[in-house]
N, C-alpha and C positions, 0 to 999 in steps of 0.2 A: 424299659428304656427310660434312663430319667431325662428329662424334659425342663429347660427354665421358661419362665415367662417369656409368652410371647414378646418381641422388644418393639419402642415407637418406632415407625416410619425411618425415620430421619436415624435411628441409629443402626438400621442396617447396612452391612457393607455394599459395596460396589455390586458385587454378585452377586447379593441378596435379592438386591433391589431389581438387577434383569433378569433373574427367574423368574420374580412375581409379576414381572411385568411380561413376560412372556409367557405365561400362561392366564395373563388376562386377555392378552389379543388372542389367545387362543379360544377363549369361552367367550370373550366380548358381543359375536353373533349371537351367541346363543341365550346370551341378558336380555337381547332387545325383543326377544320374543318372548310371548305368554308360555304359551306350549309350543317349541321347537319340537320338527318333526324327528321321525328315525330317521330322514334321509339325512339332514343338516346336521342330528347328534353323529351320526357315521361320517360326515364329513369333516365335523370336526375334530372326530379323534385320529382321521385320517391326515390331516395337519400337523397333529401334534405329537403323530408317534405314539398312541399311548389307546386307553382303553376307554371306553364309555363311561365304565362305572369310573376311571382315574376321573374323567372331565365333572361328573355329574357331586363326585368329589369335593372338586374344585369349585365349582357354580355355590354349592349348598357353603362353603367355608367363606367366599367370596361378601354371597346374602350378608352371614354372618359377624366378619369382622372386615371387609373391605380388603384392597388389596394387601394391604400384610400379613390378613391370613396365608396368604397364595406363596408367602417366603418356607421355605423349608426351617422346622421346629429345632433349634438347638438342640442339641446334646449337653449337660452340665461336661462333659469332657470334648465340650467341641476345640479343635484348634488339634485333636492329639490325632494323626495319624491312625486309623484301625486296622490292625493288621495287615498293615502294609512297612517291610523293613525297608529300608533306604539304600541297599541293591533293588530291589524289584521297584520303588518309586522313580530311580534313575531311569530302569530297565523301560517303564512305561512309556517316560517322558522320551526318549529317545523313538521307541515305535511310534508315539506319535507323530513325532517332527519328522522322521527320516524318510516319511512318505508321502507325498501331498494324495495321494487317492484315496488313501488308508482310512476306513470310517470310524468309528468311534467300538463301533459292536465286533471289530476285525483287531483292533487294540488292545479290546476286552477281550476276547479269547486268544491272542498271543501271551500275552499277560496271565492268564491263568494256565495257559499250557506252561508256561516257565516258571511259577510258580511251584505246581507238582510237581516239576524234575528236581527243584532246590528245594524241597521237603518244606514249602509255604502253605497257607493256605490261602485258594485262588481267591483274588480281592471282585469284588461284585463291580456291575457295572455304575452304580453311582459312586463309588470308590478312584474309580478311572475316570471317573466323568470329570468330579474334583479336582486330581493330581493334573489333567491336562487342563481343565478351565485354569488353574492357580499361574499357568506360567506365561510369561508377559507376553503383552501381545505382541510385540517387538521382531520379539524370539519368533514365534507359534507364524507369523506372518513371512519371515525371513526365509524360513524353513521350507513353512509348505506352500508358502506363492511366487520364492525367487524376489532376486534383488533390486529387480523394476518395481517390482507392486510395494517393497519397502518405503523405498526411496518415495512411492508417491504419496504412501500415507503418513508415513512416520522421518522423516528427513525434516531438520528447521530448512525454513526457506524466509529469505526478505523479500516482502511484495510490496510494492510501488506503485501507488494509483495514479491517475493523469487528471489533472485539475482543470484542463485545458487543451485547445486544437493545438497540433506543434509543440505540445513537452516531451512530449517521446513517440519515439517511431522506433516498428520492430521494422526487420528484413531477416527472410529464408529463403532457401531456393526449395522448386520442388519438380519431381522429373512428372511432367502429363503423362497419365496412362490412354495418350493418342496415340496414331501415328503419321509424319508428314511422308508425302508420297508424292513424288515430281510428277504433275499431268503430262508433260510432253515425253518423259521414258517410260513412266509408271514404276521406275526405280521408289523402294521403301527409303526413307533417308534417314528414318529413326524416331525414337520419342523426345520433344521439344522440354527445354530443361525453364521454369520461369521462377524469375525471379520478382518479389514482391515485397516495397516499403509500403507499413500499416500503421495509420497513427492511433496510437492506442487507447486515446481519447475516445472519438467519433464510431470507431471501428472501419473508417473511411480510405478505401487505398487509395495512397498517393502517388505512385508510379508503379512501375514492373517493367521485366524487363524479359525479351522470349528469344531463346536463340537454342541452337541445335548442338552449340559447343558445351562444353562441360562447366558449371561457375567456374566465376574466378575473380579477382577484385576488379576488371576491368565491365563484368557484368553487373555488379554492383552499382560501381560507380555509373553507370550508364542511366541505372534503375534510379539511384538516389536523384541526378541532374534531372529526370524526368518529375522526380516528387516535385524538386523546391521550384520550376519552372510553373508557369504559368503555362494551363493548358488552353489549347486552340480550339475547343469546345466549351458552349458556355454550360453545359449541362455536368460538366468537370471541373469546378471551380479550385478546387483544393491544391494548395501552391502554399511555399512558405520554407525554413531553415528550422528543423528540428534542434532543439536544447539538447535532448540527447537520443542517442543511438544504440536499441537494445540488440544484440549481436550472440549467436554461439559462438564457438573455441573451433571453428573451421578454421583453414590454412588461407582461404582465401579471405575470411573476414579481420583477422589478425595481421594480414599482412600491413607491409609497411606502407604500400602506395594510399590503402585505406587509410590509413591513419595520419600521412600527410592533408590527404584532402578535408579530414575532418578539423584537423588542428586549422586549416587554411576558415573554414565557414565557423569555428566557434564551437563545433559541435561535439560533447564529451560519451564517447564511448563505454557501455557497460557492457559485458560480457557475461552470461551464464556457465552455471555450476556447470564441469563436463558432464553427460548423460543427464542433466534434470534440464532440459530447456527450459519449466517452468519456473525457475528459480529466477527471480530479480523481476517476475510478472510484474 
């Protein structure tokens, strides 16, 4: 196999770099000892997937040249595909994505069973290991964890910090997993729906609001007049007219009564991305 110079640091790629670094946390225990026992060398091949002699490998390359021994050795034809044609490179990239359960060693023998029926020959498991590290995380995340776990990693969002008490206040409602029960029939009456203004400053609530009806903007509003009021406890002191007012895309927060009473106090409404409440944090 030919081989180029091993390359500095600083010029290996992205993937270079988290291999070598992931199999130095993988030996990293076993530098700080003199002589690591056989329980701690079985321990840590048991980490990494891999074999004794691969870590002891490792450790000895490590000594040697520091963590960029630990990157995998170029090829002078590195960048070319090996024996993999681009039906079967699709074919991989597809078992990978199409499954979230699907393991890496379950990708690798679908891939070589398909392989041998299209007259290929079956691509090894660092072959597959590549074709799916290469493809973006974007993708590889969208696929196999659904469009919530996207959205929370890879979605831009504008965030808004509060420089002060009263620049912004959130409200949501949230249904209690109680339940209210009339003492005098012992009738269930339901789970209590509360409603809660937070100033995003302090992290200090400033009102809320509890009632057994479903929201609505008249629960809001109820919740918000209890914020900017001055409480009747002095160990409650938090009172005041929020700048502005972080809100979802509910029917009740949108509505128009909301948005009269906010024009009437001064107070400017933002609204989050639909499904990403943390958007406009």
């Amino acid at each position: 196999m030919n081989k180029q110079p091993a390359p500095l640091l600083s010029e290996l790629t992205e993937a270079e770099r988290e291999l070598a670094m992931e199999r130095y946390r993988f030996i990293a225990p076993l530098l700080e000892q003199d002589q690591p026992s056989a329980a701690e060398w079985e321990e840590a091949a048991k980490q990494a997937q891999s074999s004794i002699k691969t870590l002891r490998r490792w450790v000895r390359t490590f000594q040697e040249k520091g963590v960029i021994g630990l990157a995998r050795q170029r090829r002078k034809d590195a960048g070319e595909r090996r024996s993999v044609s681009a039906d079967l490179k699709c074919r991989i990239e597809a078992y990978y994505l199409e499954n979230s359960a699907r393991s890496m060693a379950t990708v690798c023998r679908m891939a070589g069973e398909y392989a041998l029926t299209h007259g290929e020959q079956p691509p090894s498991a660092t072959v597959v290991r590549e074709i799916c590290r290469a493809l973006p995380r974007g993708v590889v995340c969208m696929a196999r964890e659904g469009e919530k776990a996207w959205r929370n990693k890879f979605e831009p969002i504008n965030r808004h910090e509060s420089h002060e008490p009263n620049e912004r206040w959130q409200m949501d409602h949230c249904k209690l997993d109680i339940l209210v029960i009339d003492i005098q029939s012992g009738d269930v009456l339901g789970r209590p729906w509360l409603t809660v203004a937070l100033d995003t400053y302090s992290r200090a609530v400033m009102g809320y609001h509890l009632s057994l009806y479903e929201p609505s903007s008249m629960s809001i509003c109820l919740a918000l007049r209890q914020a900017i009021w001055k409480k009747p406890i002095a160990e409650w002191p938090m009172c005041g007219i929020p700048k502005q007012l972080h809100l979802d895309r509910g029917s009740d927060f949108t509505s128009r009564h909301l948005e009269q009473v906010a024009a009437d106090l001064g107070i400017t409404l933002i609204f989050a991305t639909p499904y990403l409440a943390r958007a406009n944090d």
